[in-house]
Backbone as a ProteinNet text record, in pm:
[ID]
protein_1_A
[PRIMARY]
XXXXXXXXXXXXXXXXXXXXXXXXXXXXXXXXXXXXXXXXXXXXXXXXXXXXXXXXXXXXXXXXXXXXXXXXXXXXXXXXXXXXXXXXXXXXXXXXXXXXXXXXXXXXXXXXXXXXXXXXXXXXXXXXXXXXXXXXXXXXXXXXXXXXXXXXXXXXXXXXXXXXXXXXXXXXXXXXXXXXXXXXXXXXXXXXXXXXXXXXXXXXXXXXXXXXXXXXXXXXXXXXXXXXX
[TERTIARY]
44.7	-57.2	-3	79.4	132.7	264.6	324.4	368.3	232.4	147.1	79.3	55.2	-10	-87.1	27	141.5	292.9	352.6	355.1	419.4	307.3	320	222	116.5	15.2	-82.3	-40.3	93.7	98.3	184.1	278.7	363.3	289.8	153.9	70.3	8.8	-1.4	-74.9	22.9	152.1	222.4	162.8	35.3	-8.6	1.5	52.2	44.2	-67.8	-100	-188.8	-189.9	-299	-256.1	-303	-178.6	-207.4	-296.8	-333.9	-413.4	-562.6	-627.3	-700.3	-738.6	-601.3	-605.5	-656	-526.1	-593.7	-744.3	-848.9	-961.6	-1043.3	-1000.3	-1069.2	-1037.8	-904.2	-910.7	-987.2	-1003.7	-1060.8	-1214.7	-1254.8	-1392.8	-1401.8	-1356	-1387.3	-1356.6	-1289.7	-1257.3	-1377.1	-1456.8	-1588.4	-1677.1	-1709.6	-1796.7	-1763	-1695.2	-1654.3	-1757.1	-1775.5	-1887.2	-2007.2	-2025.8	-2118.2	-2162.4	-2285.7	-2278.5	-2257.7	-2134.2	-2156.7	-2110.1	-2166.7	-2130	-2059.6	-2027.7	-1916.7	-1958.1	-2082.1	-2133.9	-2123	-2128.9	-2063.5	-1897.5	-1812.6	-1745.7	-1726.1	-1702.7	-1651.2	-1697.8	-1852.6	-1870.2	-1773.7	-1722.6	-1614.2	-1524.5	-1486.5	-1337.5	-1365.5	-1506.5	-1494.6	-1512.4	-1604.5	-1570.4	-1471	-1382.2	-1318	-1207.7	-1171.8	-1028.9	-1088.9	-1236.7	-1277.7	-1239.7	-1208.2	-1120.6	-1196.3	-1163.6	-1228.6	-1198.4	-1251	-1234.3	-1370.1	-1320.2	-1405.6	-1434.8	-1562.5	-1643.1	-1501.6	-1478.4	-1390.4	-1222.2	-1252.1	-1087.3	-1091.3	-1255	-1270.9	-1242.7	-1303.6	-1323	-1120.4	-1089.8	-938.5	-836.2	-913.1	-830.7	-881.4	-1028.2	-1090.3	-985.6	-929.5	-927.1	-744.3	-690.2	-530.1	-549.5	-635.9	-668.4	-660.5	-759.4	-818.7	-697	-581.3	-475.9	-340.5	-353.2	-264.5	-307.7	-418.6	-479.1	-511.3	-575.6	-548.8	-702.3	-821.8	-975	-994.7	-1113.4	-1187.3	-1281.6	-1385.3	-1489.9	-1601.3	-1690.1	-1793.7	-1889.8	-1904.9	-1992.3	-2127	-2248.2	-2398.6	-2462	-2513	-2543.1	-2637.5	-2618.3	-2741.1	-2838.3	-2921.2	-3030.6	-3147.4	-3200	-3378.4	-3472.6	-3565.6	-3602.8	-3773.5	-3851.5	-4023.3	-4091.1	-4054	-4046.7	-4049.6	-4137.4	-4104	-3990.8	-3924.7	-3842.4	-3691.6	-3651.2	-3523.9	-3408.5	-3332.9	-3177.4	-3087.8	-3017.4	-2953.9	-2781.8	-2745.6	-2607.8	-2501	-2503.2	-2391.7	-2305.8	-2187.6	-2047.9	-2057	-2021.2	-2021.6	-1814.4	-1768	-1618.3	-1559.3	-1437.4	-1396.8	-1188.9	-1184	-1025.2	-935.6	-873.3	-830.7	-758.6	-717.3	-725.7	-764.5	-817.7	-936.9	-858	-751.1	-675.8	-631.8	-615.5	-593.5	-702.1	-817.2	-924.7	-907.9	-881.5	-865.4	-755.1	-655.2	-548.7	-546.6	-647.2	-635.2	-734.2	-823.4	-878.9	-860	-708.5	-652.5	-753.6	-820.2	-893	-807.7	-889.5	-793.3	-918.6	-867.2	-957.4	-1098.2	-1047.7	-1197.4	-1248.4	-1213.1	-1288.3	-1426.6	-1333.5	-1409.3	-1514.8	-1520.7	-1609.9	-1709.7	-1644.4	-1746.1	-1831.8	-1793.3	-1875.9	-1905.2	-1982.2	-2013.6	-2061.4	-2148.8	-2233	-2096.4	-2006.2	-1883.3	-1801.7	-1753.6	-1690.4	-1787.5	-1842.9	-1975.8	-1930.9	-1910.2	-1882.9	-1761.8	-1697.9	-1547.7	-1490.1	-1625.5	-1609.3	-1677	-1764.4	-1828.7	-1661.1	-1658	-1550.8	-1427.2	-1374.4	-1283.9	-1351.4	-1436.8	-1520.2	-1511.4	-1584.1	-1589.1	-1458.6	-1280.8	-1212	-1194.5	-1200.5	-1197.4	-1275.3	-1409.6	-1509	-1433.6	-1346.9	-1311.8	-1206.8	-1109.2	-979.6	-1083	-1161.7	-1233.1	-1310.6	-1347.6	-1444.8	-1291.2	-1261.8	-1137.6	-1059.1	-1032.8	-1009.9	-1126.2	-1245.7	-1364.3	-1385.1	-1360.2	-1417.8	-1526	-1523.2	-1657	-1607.4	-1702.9	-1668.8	-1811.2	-1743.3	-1800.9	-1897.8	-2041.8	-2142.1	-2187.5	-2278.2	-2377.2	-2525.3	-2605	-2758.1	-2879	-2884.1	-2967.5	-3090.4	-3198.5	-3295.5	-3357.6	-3474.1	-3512.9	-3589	-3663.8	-3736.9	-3637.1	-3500.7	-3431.9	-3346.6	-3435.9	-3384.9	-3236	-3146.6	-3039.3	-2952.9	-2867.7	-2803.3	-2615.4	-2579	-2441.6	-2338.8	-2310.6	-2254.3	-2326	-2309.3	-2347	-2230.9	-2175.3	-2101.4	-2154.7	-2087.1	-2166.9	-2039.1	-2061.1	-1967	-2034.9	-1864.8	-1908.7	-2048.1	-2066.5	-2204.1	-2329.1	-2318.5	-2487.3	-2476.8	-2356.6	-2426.6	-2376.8	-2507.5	-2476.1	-2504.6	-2456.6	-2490.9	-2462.6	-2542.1	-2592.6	-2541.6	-2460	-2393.7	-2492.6	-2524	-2512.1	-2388.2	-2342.8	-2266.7	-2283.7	-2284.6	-2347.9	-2206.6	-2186.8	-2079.8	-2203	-2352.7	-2376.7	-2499	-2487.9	-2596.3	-2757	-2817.2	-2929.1	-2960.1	-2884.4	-2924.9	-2920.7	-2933.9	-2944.7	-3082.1	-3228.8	-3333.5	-3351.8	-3308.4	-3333.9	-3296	-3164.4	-3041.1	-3157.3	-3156	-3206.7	-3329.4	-3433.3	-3540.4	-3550.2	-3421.5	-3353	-3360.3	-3225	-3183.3	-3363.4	-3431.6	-3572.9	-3642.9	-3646.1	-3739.4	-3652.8	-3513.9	-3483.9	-3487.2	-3480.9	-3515.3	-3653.3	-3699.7	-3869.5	-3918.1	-3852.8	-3902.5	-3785.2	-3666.9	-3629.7	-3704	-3746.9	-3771.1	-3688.2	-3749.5	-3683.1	-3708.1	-3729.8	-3747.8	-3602.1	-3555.5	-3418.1	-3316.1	-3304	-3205.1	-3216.6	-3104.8	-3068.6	-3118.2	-3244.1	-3211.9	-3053.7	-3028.8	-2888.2	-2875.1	-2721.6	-2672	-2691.4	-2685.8	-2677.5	-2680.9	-2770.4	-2845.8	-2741.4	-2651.7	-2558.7	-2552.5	-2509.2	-2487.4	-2347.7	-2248.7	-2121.6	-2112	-2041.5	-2044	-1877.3	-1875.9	-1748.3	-1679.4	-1805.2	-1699.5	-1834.1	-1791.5	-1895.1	-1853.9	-1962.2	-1966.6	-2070.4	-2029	-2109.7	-2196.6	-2302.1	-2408.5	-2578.9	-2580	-2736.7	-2880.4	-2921.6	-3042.7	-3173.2	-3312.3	-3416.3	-3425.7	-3398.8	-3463.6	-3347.7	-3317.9	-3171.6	-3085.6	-3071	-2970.7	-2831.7	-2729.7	-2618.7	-2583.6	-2553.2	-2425	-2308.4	-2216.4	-2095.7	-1972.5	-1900.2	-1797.3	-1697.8	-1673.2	-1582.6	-1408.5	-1417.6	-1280.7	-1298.4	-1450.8	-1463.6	-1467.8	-1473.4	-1543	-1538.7	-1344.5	-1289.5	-1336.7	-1438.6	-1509.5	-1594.3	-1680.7	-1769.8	-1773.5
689.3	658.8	563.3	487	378.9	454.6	575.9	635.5	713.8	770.4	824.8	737.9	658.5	540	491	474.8	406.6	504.4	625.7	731.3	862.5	895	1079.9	1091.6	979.2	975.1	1041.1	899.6	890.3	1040.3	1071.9	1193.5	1304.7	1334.8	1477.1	1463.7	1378.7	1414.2	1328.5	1300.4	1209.2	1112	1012.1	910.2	774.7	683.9	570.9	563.4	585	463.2	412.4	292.4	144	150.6	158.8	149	130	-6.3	-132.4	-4.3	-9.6	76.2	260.1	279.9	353.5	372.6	267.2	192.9	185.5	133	89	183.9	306.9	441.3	516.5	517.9	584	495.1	375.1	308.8	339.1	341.9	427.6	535.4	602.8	756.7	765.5	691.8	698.8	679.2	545	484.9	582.5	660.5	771.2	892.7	924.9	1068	1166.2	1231.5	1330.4	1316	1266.6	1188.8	1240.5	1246.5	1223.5	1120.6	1065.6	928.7	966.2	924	949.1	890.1	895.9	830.7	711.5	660.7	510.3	442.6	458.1	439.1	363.1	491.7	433.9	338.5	368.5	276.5	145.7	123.5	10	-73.3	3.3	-23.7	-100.4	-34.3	-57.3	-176.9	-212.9	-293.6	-404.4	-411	-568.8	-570.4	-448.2	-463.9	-591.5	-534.8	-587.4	-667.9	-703.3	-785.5	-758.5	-616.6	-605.4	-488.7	-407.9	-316.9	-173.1	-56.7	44	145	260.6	336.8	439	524.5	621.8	756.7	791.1	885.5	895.2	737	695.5	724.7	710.9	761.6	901.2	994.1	1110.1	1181.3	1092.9	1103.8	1116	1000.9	978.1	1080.5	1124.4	1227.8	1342.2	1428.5	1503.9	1510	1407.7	1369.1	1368.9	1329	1364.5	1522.1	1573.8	1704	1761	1739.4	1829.1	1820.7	1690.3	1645.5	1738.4	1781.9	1845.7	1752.7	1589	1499.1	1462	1522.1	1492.9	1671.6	1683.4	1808.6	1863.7	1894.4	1870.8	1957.3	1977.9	2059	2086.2	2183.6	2255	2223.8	2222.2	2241.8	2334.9	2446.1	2546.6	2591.8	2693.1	2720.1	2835.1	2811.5	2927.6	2886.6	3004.2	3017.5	2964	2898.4	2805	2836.2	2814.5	2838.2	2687.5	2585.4	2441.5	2417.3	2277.2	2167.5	2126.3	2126.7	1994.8	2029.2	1945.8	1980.5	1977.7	2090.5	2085.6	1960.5	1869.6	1835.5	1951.2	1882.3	1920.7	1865.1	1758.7	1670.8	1734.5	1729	1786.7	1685.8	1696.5	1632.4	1594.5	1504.2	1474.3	1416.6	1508.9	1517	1446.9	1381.7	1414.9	1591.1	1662.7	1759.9	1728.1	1607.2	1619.2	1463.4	1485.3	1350.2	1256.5	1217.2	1159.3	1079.6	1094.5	1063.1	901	955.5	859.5	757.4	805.4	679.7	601.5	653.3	550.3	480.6	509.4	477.8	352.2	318.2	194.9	141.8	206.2	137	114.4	210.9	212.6	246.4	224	241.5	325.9	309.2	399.4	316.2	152.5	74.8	85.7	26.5	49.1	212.1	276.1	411	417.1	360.2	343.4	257.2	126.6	68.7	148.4	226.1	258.9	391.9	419.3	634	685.4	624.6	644.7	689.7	600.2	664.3	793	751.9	845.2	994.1	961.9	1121.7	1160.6	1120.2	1158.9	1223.7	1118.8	1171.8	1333.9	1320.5	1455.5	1576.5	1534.4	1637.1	1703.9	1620.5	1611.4	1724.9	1683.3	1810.5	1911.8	1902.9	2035.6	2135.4	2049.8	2104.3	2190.4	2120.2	2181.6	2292.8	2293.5	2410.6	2520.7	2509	2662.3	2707.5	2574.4	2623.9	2713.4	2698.5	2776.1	2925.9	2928.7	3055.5	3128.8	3047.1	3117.2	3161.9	3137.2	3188.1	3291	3279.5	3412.6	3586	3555.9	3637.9	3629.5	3638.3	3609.2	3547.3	3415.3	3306	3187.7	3128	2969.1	2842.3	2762.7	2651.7	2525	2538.7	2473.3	2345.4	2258.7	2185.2	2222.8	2188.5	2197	2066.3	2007.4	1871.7	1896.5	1876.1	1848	1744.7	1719.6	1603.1	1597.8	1626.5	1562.9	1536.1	1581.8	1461.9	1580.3	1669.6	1853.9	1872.5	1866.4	1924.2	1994.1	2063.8	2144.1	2108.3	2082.1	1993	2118.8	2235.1	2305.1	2490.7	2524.5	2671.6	2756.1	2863.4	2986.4	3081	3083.1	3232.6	3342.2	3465.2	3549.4	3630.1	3655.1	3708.3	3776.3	3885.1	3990.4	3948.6	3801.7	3703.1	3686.8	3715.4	3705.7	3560.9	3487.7	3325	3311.3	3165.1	3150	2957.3	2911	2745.6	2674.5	2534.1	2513.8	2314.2	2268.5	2132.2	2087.4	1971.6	1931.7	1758.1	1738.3	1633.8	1625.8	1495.4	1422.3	1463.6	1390.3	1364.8	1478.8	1469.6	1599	1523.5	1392.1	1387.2	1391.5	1445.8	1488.4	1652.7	1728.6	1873.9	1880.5	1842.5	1918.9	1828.9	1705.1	1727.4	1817.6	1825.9	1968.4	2078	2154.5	2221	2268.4	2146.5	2139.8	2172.9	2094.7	2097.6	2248.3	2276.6	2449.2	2530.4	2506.7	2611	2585.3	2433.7	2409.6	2479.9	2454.3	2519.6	2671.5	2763	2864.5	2894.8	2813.3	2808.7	2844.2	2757.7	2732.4	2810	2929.9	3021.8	3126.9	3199.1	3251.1	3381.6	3456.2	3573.6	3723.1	3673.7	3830.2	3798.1	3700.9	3695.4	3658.5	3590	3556.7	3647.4	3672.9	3762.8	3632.8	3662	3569.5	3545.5	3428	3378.8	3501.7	3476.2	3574.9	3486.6	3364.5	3294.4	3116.5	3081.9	2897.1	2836.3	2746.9	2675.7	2565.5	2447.4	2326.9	2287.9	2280.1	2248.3	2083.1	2104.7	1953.1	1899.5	1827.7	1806	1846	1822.9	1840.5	1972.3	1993.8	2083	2192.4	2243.2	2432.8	2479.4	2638.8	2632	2764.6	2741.7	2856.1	2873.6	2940.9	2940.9	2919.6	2858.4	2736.9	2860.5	2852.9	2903.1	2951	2859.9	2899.4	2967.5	3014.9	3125.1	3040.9	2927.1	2863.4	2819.4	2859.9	2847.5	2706.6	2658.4	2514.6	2579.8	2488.5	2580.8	2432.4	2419	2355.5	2376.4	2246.6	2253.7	2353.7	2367.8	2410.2	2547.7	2602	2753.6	2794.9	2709.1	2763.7	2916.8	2924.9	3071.2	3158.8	3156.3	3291.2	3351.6	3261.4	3277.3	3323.6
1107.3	1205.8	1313.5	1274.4	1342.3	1483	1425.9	1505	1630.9	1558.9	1662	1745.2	1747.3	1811.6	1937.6	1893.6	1962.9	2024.1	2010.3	2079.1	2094.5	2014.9	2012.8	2155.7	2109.6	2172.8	2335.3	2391.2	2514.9	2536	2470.1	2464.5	2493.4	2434.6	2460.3	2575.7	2648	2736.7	2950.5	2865.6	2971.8	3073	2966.3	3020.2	2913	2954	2850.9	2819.9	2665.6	2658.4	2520.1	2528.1	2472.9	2328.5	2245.5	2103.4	2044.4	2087.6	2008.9	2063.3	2150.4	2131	2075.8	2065.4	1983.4	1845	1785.5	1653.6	1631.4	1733.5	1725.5	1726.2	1822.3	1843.6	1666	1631.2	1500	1397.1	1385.9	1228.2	1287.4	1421.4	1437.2	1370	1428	1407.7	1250.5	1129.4	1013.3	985.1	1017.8	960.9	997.8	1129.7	1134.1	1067.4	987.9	989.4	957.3	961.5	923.6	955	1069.3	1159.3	1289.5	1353.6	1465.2	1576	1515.8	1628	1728.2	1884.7	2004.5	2083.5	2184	2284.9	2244.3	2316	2304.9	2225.3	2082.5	1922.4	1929	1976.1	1991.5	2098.2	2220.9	2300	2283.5	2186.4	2217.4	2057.2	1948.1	1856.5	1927.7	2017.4	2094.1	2139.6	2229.6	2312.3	2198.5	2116.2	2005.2	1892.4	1886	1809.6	1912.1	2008	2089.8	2199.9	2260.1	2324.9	2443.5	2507.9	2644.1	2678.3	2801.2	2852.3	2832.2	2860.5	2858.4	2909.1	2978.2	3040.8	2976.1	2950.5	2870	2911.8	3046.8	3048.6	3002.8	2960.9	2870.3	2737.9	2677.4	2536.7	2476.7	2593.2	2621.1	2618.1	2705.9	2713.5	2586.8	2495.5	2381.7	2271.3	2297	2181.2	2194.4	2315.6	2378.6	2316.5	2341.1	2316.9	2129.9	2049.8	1927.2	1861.4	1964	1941.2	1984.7	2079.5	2076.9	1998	1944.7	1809.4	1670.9	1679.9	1577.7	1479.3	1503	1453.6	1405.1	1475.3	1446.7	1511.9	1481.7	1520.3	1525.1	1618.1	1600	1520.7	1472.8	1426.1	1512.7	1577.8	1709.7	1631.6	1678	1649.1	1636.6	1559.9	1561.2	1651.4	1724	1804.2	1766.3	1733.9	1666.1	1720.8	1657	1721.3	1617.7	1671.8	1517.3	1587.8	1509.4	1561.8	1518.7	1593.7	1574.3	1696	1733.8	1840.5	1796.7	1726.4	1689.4	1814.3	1878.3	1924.9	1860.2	1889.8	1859.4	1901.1	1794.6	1829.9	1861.2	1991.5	2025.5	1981.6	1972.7	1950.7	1843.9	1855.3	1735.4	1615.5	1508.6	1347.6	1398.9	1386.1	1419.1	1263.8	1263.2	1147.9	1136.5	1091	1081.4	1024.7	1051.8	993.4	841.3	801.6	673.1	675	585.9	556.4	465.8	418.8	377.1	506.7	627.1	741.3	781.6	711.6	754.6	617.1	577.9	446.3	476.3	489.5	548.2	670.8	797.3	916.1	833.4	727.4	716.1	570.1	546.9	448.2	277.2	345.4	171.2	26.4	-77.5	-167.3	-287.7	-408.6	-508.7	-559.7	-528.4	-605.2	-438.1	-353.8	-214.3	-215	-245.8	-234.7	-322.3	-476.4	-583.5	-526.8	-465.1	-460.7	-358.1	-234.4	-125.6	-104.3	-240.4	-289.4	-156.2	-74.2	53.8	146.3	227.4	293.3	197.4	74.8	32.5	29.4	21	9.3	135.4	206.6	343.8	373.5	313.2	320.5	243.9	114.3	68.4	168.7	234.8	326.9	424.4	436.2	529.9	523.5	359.6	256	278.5	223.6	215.8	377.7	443.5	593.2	596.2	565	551.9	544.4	428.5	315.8	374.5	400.4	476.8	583.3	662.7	796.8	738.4	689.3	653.7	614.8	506.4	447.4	573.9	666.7	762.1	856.8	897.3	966.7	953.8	804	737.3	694.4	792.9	749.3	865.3	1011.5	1152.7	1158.6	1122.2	1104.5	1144	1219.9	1230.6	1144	1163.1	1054.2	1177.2	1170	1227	1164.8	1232.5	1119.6	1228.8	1127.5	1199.5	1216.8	1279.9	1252.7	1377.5	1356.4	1449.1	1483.3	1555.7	1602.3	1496.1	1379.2	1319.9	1169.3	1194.2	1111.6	977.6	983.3	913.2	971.4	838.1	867.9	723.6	801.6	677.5	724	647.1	634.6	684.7	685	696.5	710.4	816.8	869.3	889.2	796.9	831.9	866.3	980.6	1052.5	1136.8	1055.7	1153.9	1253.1	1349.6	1456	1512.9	1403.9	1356.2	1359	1320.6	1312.3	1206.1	1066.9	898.3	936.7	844.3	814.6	684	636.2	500.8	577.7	414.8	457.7	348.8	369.8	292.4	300	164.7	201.2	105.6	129.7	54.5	-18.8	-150.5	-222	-286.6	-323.6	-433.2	-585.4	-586.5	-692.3	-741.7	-828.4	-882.8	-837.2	-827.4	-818.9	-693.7	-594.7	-491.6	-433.7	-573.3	-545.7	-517.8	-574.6	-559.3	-379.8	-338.4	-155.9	-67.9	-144.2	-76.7	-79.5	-198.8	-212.4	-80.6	-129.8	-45.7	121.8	147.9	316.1	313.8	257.8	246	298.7	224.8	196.3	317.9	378.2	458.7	617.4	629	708	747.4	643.6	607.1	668.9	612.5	677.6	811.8	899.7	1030.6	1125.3	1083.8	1154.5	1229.7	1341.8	1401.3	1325.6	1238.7	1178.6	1250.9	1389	1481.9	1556	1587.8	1669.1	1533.7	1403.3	1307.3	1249.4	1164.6	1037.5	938.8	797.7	683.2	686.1	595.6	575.1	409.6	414.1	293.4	217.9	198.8	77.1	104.2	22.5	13.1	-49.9	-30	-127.1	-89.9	-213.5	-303.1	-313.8	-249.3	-273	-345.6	-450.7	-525.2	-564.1	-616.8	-625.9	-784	-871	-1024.9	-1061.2	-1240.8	-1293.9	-1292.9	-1332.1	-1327.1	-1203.1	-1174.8	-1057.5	-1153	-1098.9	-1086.2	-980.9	-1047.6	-973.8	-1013.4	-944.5	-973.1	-996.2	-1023.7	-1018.2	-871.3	-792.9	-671.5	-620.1	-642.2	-583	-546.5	-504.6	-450.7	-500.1	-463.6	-545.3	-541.4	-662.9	-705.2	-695.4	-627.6	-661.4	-639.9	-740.4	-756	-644.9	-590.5	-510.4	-594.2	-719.7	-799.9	-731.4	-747.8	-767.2	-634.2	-495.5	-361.4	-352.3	-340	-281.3	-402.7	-431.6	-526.5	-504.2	-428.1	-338.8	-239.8
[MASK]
+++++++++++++++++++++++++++++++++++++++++++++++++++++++++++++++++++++++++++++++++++++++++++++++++++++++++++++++++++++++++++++++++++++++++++++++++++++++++++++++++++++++++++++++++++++++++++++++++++++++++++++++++++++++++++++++++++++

């Protein structure tokens, strides 16, 4: 990391720029990962991390010099037809491409992570996100998230070219399958099913266990077993 920050950065794009905010832009974007945090999020990181200045189109600059390192990446917003007031959020979910990346940019370690299940849950969203992207890629599909204004979201949307989608949330711990769950159904709910195809399939991505399927059709599925699915 210490190389990117000192060389890469300025190398991809043949403009200096200044480490130290670099640094500050990556231990951001580590602490948001799987997040919608926005420009403003960060830049204002930068500005109390290092107490100095910087401009919204310099942030934009450095996302951009990231995104062509193949170094963060973003998660598009799904756009669908929903029969709701609620608005679409747009905003991208920003990810490191391997999430080991974000653990080291803030020097975490294995009790750090225990103690803080809330970030690491994240960090597993994050793997995960991975993982669909490689599988959706290989099936002409790309990898979404869905969040609205009244707060409804589904952690992960595959959808190919054709319109087939399928809905993914993703949980570290089992006592948060029946909210998952619930999300999954309620989103389901409030689709506009004269312009969507139903989704092929409701899923639970977790990290340990066995995978199967719940009463309500919705699949558990072990992060071991994904590619079976």
């Amino acid at each position: 990391m210490e190389f990117l920050a000192e060389v890469d950065m300025s190398r991809v794009s043949d403009v200096k720029r200044d480490p130290v905010k670099v640094r500050s832009l990556l231990r951001s974007l580590a602490r948001n990962t799987a997040t919608l945090v926005d420009i403003s999020a960060l830049e204002t990181d930068i500005l109390e991390k290092e107490n100095g200045s910087i401009t919204r189109p310099t942030v934009y600059n450095y996302l951009d010099a990231l995104n062509r390192l193949m170094i963060v990446e973003d998660q598009p917003a799904w756009n669908t037809h929903i029969r709701s007031t609620s608005a679409l959020r747009k905003a991208p979910k920003r990810h490191f491409t391997d999430v080991s990346l974000a653990v080291a940019t803030l020097g975490a370690n294995e009790n750090s992570l225990l103690n803080d299940l809330n970030f690491t849950g994240f960090l597993f969203e994050s793997l995960v996100t991975h993982e669909l992207r490689v599988y959706a890629q290989a099936n002409d599909a790309k990898v979404y998230h869905y969040r609205d204004s009244s707060g409804l979201e589904a952690d992960s949307i595959v959808q190919k070219y054709n319109g087939d989608w399928c809905a993914f949330e993703i949980k570290l711990g089992t006592g948060q399958f029946d909210e998952a769950a619930a999300n999954l159904r309620k989103l389901v709910s409030i689709l506009d099913t004269k312009k969507i195809k139903p989704p092929g399939s409701l899923n639970i991505i977790t990290g340990t266990g066995i995978s199967y399927t719940r009463n309500d059709g919705i699949n558990v599925i072990s992060l071991a077993s994904l590619g079976a699915y």
